[in-house]
Gaussian input, Z-matrix of N, CA and C with variables (Angstrom, degrees):
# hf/3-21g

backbone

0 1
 N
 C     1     B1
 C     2     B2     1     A1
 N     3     B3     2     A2     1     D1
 C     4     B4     3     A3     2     D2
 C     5     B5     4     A4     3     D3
 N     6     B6     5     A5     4     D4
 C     7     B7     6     A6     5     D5
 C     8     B8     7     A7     6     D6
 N     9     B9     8     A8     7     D7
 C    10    B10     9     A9     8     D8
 C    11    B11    10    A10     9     D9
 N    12    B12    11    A11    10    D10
 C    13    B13    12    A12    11    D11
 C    14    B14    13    A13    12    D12
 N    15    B15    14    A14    13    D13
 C    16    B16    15    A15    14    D14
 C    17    B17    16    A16    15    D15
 N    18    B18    17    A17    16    D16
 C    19    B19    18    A18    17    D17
 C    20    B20    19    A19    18    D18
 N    21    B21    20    A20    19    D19
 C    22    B22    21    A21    20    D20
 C    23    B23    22    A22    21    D21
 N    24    B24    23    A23    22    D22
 C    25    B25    24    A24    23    D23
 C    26    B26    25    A25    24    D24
 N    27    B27    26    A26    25    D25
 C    28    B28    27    A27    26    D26
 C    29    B29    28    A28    27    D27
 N    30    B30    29    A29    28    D28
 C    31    B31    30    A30    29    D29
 C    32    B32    31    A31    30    D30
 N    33    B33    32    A32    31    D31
 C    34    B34    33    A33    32    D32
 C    35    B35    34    A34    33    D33
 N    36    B36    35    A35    34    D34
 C    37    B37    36    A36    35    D35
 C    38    B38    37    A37    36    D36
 N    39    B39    38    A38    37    D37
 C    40    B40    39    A39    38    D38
 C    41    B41    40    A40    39    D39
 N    42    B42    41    A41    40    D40
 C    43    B43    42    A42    41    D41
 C    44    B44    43    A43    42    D42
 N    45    B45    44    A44    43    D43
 C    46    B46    45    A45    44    D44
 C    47    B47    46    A46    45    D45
 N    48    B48    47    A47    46    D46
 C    49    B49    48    A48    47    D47
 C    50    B50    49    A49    48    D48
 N    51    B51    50    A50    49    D49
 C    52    B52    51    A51    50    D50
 C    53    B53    52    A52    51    D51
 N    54    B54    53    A53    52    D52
 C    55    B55    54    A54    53    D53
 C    56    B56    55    A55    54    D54
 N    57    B57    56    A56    55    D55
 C    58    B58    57    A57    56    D56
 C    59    B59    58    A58    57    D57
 N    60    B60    59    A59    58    D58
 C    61    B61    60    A60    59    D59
 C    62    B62    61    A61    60    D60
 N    63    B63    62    A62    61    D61
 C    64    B64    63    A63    62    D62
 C    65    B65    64    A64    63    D63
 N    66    B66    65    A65    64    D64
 C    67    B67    66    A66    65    D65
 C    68    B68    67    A67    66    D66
 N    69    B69    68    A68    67    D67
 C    70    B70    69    A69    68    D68
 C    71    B71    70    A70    69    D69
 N    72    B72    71    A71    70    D70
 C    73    B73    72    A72    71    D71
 C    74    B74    73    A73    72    D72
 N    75    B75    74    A74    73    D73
 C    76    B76    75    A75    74    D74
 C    77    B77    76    A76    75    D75
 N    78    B78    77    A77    76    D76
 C    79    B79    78    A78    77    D77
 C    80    B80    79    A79    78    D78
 N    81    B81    80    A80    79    D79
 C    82    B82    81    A81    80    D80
 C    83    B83    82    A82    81    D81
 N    84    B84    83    A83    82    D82
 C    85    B85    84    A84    83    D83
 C    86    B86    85    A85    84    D84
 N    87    B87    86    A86    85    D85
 C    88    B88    87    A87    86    D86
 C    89    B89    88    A88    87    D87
 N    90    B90    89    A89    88    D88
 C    91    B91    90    A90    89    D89
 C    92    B92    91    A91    90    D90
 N    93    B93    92    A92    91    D91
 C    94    B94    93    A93    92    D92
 C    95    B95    94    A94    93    D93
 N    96    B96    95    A95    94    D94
 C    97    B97    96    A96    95    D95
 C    98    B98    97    A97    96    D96
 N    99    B99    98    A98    97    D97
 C   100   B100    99    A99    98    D98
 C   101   B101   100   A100    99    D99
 N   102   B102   101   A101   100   D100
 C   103   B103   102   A102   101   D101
 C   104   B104   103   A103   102   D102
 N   105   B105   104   A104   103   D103
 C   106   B106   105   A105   104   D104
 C   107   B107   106   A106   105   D105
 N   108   B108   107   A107   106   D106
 C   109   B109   108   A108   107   D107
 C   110   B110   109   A109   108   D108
 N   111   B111   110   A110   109   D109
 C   112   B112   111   A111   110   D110
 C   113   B113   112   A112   111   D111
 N   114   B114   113   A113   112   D112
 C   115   B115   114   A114   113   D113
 C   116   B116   115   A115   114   D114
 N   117   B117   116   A116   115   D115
 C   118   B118   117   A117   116   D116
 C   119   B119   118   A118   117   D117
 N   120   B120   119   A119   118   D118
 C   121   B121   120   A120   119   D119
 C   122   B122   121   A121   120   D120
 N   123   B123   122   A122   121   D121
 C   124   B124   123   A123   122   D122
 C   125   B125   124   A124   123   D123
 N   126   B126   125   A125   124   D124
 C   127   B127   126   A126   125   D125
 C   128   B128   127   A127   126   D126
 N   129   B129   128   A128   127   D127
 C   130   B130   129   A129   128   D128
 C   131   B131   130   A130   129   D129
 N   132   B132   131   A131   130   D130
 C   133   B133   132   A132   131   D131
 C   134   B134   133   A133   132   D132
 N   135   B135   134   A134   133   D133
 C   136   B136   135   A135   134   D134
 C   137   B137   136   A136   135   D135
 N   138   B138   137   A137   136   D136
 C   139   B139   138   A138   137   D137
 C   140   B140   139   A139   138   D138
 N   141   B141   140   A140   139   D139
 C   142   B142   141   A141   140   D140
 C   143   B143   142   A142   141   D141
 N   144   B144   143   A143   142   D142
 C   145   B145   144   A144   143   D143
 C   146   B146   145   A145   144   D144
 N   147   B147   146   A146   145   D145
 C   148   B148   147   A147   146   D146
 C   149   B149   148   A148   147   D147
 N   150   B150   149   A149   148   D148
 C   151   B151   150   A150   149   D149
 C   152   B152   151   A151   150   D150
 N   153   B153   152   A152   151   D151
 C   154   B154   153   A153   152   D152
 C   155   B155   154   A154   153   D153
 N   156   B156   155   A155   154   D154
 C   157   B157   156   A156   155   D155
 C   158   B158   157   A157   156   D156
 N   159   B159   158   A158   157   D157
 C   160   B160   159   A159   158   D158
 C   161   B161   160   A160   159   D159
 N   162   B162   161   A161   160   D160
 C   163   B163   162   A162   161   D161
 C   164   B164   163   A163   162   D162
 N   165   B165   164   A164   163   D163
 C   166   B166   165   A165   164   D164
 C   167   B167   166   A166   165   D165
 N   168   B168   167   A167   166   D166
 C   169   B169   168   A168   167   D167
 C   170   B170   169   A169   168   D168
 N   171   B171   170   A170   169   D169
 C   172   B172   171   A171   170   D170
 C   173   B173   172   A172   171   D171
 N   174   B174   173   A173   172   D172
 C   175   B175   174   A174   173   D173
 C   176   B176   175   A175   174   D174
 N   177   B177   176   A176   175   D175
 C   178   B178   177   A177   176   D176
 C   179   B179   178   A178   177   D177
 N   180   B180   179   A179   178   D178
 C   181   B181   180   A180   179   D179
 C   182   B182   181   A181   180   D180
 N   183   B183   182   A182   181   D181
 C   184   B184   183   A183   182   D182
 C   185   B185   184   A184   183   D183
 N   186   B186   185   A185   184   D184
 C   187   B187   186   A186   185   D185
 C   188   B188   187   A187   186   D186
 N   189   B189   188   A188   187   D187
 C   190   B190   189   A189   188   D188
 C   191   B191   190   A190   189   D189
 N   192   B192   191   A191   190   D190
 C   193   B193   192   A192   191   D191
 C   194   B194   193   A193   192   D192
 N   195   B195   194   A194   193   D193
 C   196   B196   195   A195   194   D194
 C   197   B197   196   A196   195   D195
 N   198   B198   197   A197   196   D196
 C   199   B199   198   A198   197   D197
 C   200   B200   199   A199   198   D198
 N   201   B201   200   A200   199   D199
 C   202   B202   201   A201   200   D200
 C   203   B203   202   A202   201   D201
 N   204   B204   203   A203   202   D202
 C   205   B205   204   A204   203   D203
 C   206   B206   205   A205   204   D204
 N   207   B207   206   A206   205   D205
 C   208   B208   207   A207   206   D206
 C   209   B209   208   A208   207   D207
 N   210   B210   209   A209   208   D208
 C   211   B211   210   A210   209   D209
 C   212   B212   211   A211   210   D210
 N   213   B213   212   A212   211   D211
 C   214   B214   213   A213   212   D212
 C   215   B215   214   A214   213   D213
 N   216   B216   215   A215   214   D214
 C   217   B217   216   A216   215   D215
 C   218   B218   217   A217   216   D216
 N   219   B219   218   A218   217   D217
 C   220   B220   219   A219   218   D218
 C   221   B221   220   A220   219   D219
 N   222   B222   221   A221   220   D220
 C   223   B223   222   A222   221   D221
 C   224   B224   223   A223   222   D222
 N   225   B225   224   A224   223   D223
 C   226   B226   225   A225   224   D224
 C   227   B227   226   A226   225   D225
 N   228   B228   227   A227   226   D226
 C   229   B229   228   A228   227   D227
 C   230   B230   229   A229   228   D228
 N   231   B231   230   A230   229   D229
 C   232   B232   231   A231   230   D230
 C   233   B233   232   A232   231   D231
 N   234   B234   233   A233   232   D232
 C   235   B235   234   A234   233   D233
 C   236   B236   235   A235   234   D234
 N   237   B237   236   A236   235   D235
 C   238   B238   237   A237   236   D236
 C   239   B239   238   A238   237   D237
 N   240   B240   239   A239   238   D238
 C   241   B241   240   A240   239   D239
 C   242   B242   241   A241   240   D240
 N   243   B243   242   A242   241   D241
 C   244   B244   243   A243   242   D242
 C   245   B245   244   A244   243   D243
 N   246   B246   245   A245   244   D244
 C   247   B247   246   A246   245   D245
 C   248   B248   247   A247   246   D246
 N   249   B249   248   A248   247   D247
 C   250   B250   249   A249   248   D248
 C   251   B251   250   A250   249   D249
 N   252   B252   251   A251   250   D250
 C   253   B253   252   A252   251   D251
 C   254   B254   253   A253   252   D252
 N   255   B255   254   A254   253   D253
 C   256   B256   255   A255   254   D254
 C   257   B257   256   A256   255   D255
 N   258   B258   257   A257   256   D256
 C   259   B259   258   A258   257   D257
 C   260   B260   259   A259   258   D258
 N   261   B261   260   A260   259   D259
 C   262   B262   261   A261   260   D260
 C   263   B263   262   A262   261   D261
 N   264   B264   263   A263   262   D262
 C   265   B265   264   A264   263   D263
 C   266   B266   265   A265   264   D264
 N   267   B267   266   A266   265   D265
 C   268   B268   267   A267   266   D266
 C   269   B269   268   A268   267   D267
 N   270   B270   269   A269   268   D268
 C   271   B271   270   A270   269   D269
 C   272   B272   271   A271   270   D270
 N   273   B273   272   A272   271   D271
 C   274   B274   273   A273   272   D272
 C   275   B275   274   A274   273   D273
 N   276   B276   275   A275   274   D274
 C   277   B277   276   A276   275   D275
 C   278   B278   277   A277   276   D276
 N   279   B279   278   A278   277   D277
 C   280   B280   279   A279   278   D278
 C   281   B281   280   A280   279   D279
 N   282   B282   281   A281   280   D280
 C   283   B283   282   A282   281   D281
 C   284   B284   283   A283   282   D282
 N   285   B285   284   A284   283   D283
 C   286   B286   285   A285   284   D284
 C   287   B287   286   A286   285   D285
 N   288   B288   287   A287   286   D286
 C   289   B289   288   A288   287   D287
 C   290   B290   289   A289   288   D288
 N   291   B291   290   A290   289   D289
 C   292   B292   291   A291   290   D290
 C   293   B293   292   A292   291   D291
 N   294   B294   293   A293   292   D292
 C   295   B295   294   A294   293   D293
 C   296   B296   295   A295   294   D294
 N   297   B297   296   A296   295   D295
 C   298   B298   297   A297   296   D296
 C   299   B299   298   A298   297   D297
 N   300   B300   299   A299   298   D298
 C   301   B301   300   A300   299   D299
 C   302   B302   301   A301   300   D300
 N   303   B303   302   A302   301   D301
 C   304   B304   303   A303   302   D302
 C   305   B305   304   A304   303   D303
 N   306   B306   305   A305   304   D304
 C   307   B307   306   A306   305   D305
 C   308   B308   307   A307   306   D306
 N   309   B309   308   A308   307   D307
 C   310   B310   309   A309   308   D308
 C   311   B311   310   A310   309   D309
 N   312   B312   311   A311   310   D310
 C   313   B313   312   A312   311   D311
 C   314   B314   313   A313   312   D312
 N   315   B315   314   A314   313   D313
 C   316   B316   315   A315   314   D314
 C   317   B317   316   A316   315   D315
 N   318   B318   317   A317   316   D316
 C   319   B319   318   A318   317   D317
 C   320   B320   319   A319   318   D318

   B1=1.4539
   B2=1.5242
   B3=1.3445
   B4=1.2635
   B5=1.6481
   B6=1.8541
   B7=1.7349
   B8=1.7082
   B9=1.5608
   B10=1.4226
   B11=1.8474
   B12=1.1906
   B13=0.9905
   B14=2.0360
   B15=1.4566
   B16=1.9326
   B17=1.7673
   B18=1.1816
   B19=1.6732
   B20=1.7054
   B21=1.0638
   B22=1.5295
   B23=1.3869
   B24=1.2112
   B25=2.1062
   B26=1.5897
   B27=0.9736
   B28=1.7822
   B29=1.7267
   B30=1.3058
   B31=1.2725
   B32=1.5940
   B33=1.2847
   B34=1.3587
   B35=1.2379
   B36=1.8313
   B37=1.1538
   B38=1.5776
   B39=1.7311
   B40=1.9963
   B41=1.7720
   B42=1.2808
   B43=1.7453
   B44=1.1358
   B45=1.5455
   B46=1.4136
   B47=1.3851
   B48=1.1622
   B49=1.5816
   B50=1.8357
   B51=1.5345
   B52=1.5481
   B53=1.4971
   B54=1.6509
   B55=0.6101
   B56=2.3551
   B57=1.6895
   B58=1.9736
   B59=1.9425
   B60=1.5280
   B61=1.0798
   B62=1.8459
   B63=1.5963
   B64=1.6366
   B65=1.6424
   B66=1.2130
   B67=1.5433
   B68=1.6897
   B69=1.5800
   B70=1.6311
   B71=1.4872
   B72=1.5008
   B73=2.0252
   B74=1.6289
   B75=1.5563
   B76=1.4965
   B77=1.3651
   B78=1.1198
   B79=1.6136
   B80=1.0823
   B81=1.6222
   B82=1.2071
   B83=1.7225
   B84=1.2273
   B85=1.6152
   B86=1.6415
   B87=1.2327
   B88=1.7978
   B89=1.5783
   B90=1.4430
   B91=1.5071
   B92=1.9470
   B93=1.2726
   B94=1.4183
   B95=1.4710
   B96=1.7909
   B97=1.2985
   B98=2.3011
   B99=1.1388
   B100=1.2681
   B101=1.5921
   B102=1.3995
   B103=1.3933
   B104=2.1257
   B105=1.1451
   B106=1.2984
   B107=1.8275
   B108=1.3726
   B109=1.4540
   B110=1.2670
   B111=1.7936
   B112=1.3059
   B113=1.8089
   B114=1.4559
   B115=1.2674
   B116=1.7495
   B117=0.6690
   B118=1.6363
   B119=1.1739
   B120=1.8876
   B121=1.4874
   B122=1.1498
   B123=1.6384
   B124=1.3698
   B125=1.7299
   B126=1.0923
   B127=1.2929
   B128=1.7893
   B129=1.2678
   B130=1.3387
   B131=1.5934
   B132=1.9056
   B133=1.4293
   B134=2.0450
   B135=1.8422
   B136=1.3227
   B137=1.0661
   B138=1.4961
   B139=1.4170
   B140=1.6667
   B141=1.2548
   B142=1.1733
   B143=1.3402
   B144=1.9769
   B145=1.1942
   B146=1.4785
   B147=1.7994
   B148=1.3045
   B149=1.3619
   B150=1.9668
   B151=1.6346
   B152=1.0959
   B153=1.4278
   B154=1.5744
   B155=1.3103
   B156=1.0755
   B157=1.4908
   B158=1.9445
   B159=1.2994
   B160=1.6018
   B161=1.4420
   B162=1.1801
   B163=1.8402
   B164=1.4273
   B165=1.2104
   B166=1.5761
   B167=1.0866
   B168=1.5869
   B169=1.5192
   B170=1.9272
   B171=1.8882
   B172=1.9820
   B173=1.7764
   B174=1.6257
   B175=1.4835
   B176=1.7990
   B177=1.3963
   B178=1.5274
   B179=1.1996
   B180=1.5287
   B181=1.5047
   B182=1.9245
   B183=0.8746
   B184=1.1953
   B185=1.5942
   B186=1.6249
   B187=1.1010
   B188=1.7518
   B189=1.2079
   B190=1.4714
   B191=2.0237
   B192=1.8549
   B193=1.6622
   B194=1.5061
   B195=1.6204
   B196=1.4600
   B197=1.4285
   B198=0.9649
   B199=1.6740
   B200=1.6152
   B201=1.7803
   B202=1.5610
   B203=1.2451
   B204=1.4290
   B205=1.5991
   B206=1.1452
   B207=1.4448
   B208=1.5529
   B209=2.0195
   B210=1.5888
   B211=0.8367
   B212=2.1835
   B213=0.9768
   B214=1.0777
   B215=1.2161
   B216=1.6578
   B217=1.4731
   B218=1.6743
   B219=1.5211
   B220=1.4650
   B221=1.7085
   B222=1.4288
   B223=1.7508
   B224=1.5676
   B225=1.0614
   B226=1.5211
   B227=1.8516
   B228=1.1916
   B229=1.4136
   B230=1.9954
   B231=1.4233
   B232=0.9177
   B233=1.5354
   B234=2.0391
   B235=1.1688
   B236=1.9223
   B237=0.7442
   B238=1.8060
   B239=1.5944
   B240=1.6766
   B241=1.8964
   B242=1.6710
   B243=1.2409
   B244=1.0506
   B245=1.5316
   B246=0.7152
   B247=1.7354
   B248=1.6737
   B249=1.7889
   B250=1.3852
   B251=1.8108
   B252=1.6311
   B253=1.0103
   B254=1.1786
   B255=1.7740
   B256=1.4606
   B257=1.5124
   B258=1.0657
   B259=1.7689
   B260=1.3635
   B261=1.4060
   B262=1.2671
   B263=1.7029
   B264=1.5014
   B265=1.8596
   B266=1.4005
   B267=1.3331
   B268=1.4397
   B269=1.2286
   B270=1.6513
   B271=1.2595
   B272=1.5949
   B273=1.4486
   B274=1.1550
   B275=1.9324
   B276=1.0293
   B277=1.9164
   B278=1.2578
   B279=1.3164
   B280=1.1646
   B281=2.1041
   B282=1.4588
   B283=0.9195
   B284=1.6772
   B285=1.5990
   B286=1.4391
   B287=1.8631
   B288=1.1162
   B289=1.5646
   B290=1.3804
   B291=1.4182
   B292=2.0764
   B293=1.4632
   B294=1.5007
   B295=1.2518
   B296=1.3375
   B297=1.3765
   B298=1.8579
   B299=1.7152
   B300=1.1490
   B301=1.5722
   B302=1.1650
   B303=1.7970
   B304=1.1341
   B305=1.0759
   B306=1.3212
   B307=1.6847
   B308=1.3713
   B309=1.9202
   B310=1.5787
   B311=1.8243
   B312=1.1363
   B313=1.6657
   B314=1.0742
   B315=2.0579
   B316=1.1806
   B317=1.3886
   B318=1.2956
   B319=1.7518
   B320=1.5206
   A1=110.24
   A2=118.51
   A3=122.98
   A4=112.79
   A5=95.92
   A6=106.14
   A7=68.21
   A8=119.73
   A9=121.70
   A10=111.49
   A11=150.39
   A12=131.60
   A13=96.25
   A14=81.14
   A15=105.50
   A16=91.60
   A17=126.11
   A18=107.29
   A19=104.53
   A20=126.29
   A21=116.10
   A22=127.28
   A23=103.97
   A24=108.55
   A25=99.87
   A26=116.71
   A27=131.44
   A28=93.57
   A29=126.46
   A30=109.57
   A31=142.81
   A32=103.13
   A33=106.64
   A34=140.19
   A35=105.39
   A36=121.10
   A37=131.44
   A38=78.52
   A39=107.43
   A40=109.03
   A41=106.94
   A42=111.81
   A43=120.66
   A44=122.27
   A45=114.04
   A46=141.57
   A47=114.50
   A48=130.38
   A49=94.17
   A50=120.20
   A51=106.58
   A52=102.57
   A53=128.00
   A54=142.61
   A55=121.35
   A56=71.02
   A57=87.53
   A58=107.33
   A59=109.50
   A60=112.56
   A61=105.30
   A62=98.65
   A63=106.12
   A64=101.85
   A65=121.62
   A66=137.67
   A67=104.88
   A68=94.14
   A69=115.18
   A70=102.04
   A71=98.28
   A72=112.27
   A73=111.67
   A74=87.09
   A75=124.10
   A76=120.28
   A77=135.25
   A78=138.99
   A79=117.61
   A80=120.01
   A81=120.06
   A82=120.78
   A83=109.51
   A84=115.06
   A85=110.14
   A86=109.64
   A87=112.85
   A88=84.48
   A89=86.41
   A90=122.19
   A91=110.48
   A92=119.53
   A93=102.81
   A94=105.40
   A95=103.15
   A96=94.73
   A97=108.10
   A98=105.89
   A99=112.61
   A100=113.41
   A101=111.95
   A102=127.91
   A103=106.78
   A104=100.19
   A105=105.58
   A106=140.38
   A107=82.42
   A108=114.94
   A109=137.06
   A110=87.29
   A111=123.12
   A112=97.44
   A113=111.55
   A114=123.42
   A115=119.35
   A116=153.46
   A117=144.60
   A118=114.35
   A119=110.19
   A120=85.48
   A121=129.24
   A122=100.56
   A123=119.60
   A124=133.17
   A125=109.32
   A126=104.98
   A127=119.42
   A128=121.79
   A129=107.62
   A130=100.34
   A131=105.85
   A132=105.47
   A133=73.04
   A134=78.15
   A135=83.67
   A136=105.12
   A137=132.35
   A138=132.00
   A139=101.48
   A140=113.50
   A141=105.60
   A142=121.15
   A143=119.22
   A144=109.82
   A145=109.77
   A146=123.69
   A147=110.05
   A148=119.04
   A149=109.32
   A150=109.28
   A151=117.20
   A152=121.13
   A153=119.91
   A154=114.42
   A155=145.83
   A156=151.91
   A157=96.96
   A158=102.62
   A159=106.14
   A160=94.31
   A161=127.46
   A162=139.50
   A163=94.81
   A164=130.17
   A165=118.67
   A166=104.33
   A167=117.05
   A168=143.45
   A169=100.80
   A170=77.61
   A171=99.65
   A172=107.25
   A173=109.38
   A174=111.15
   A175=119.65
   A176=115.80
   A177=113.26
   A178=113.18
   A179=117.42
   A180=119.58
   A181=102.18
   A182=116.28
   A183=120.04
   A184=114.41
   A185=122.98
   A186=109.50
   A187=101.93
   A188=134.42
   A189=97.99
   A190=94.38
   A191=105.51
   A192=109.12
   A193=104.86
   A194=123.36
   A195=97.82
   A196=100.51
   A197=143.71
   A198=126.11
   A199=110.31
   A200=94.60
   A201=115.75
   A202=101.95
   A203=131.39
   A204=136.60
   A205=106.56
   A206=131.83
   A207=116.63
   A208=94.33
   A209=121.05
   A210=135.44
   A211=108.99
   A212=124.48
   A213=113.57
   A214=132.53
   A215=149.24
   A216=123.16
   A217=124.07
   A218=108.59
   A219=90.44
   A220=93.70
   A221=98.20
   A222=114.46
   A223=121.61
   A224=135.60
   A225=125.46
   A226=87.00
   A227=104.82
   A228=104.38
   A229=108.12
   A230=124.69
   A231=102.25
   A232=96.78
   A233=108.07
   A234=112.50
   A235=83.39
   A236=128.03
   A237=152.83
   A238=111.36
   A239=92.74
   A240=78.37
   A241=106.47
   A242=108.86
   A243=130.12
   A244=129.08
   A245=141.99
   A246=140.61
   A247=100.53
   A248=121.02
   A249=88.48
   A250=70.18
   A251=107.81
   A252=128.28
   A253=101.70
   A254=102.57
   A255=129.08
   A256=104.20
   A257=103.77
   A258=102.66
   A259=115.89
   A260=115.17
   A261=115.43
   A262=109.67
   A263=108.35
   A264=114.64
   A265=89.85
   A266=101.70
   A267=132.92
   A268=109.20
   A269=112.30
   A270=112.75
   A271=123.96
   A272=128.24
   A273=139.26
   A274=104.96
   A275=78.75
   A276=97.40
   A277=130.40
   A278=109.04
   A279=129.04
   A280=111.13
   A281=118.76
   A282=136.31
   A283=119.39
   A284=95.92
   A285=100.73
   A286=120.41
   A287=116.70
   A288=140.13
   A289=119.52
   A290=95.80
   A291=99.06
   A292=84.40
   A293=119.71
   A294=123.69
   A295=112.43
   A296=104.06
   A297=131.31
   A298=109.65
   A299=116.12
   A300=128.93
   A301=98.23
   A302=130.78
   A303=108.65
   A304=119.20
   A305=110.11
   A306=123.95
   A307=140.48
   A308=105.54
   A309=103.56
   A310=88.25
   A311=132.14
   A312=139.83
   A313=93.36
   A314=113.30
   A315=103.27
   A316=150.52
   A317=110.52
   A318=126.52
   A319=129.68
   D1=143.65
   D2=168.28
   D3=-130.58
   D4=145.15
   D5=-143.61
   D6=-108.83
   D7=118.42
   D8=160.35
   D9=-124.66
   D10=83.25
   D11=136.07
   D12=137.67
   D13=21.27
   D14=-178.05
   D15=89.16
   D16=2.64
   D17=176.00
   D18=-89.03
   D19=132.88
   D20=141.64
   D21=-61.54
   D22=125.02
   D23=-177.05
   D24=-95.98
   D25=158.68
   D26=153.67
   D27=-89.44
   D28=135.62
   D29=131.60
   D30=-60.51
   D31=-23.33
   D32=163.61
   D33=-85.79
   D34=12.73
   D35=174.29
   D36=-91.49
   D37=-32.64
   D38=168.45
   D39=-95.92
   D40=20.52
   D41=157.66
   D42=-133.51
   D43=-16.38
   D44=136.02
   D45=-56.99
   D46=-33.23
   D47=176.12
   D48=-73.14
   D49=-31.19
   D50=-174.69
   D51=-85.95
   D52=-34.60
   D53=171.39
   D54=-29.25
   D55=-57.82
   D56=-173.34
   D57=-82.37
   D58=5.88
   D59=-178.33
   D60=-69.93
   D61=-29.51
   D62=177.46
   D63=78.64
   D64=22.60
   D65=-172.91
   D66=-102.35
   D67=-52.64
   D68=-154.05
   D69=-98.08
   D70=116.06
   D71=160.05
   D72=-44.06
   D73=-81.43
   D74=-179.30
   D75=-97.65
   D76=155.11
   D77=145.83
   D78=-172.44
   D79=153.36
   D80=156.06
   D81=-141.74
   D82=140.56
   D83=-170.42
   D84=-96.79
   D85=146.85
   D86=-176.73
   D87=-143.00
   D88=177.17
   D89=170.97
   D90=-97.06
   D91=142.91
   D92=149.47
   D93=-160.44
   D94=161.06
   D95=-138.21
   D96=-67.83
   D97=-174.37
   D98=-161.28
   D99=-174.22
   D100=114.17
   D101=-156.71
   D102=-60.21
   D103=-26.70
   D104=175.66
   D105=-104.53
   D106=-35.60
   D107=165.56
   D108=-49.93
   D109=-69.01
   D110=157.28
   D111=116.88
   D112=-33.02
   D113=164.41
   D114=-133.37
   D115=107.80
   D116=130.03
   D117=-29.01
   D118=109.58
   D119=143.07
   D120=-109.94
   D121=170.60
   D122=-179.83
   D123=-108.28
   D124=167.30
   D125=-177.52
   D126=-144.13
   D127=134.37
   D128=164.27
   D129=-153.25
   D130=149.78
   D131=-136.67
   D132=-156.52
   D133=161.31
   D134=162.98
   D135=-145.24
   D136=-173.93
   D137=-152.81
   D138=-103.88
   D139=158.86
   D140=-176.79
   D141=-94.39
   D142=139.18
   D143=-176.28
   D144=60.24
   D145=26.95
   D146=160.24
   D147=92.77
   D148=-27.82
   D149=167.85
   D150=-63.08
   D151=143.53
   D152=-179.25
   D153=-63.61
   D154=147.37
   D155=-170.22
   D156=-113.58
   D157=158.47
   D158=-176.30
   D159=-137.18
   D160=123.21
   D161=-171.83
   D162=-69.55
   D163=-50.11
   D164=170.21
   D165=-26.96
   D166=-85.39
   D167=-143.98
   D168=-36.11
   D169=-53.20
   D170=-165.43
   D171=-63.45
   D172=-41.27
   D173=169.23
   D174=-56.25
   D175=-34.42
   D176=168.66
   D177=-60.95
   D178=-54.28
   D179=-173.56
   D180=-55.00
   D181=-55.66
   D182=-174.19
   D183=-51.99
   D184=-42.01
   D185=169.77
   D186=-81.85
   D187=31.46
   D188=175.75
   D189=-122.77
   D190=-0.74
   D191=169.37
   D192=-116.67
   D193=20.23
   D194=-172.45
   D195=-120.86
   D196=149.13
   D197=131.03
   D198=-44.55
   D199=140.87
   D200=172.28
   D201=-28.48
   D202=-88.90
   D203=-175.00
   D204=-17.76
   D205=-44.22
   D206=-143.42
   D207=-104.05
   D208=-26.30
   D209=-177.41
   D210=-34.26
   D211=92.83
   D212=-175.99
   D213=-37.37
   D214=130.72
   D215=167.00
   D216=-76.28
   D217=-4.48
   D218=178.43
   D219=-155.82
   D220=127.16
   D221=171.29
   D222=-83.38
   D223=117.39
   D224=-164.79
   D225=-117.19
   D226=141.48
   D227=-174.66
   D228=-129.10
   D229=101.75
   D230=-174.69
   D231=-127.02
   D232=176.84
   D233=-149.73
   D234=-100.34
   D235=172.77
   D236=-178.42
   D237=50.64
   D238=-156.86
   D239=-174.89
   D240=-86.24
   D241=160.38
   D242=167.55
   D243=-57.12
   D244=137.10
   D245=-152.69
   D246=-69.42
   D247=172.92
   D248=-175.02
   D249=-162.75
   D250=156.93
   D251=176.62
   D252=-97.95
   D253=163.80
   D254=-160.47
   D255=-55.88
   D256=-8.25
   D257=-178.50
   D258=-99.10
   D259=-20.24
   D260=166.02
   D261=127.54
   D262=-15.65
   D263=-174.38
   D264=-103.49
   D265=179.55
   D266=-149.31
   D267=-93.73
   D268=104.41
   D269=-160.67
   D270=-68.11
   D271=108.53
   D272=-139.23
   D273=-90.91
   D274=-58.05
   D275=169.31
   D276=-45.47
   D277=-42.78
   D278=-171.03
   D279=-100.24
   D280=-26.89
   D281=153.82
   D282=-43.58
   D283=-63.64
   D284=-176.83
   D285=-93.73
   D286=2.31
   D287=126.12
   D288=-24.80
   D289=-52.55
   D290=-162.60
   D291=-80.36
   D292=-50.51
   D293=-145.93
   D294=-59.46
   D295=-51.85
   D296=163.14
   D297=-40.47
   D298=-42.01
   D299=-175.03
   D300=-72.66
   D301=-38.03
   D302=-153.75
   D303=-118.93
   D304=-12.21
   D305=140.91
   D306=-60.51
   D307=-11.46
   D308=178.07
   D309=-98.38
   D310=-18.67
   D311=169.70
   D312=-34.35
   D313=-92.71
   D314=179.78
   D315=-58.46
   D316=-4.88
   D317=159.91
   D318=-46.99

């Protein structure tokens, strides 16, 4: 669960909704932390079947099925599959790790 703005999120609630957009291959949504929020979420996705995906495009759709709260603050858009833990799903931890790393870089 991620605590953003006093709401509790599912992550699997803000990757189903990206999911039924019929846009998104892959994705997965996290929390990270955020001085006001308390969490950001995040997102990184890939296109489906290999079409390129555009984070704009996916951020409109998202505000026109989400409530504000759930609306992600940042779309990461990459090309193939997504990395995957020993179990076989989409390694979540380690995803939002890089993301966290590579956003306090450029900070």
């Amino acid at each position: 669960m991620m605590k953003t703005s006093g709401y509790r999120v599912s992550p699997t609630e803000v990757e189903e909704i990206l999911y039924a957009t019929g846009k998104v291959g892959e994705c997965v949504a996290f929390g990270v932390p955020h001085a006001t929020l308390g969490q950001a979420i995040c997102v990184i996705a890939t296109g489906k079947d290999g079409t390129p995906l555009d984070a704009a495009i996916l951020l409109t759709e998202c505000r026109q099925h989400m409530p504000a709260y759930m609306i992600p603050a940042a779309v990461e858009v990459r090309e193939g599959p997504l990395p995957r833990n020993p179990n076989g799903k989409i390694d979540r931890k380690t995803l939002s790790t890089e993301f966290d790393t590579a956003n306090k870089a450029q900070q």
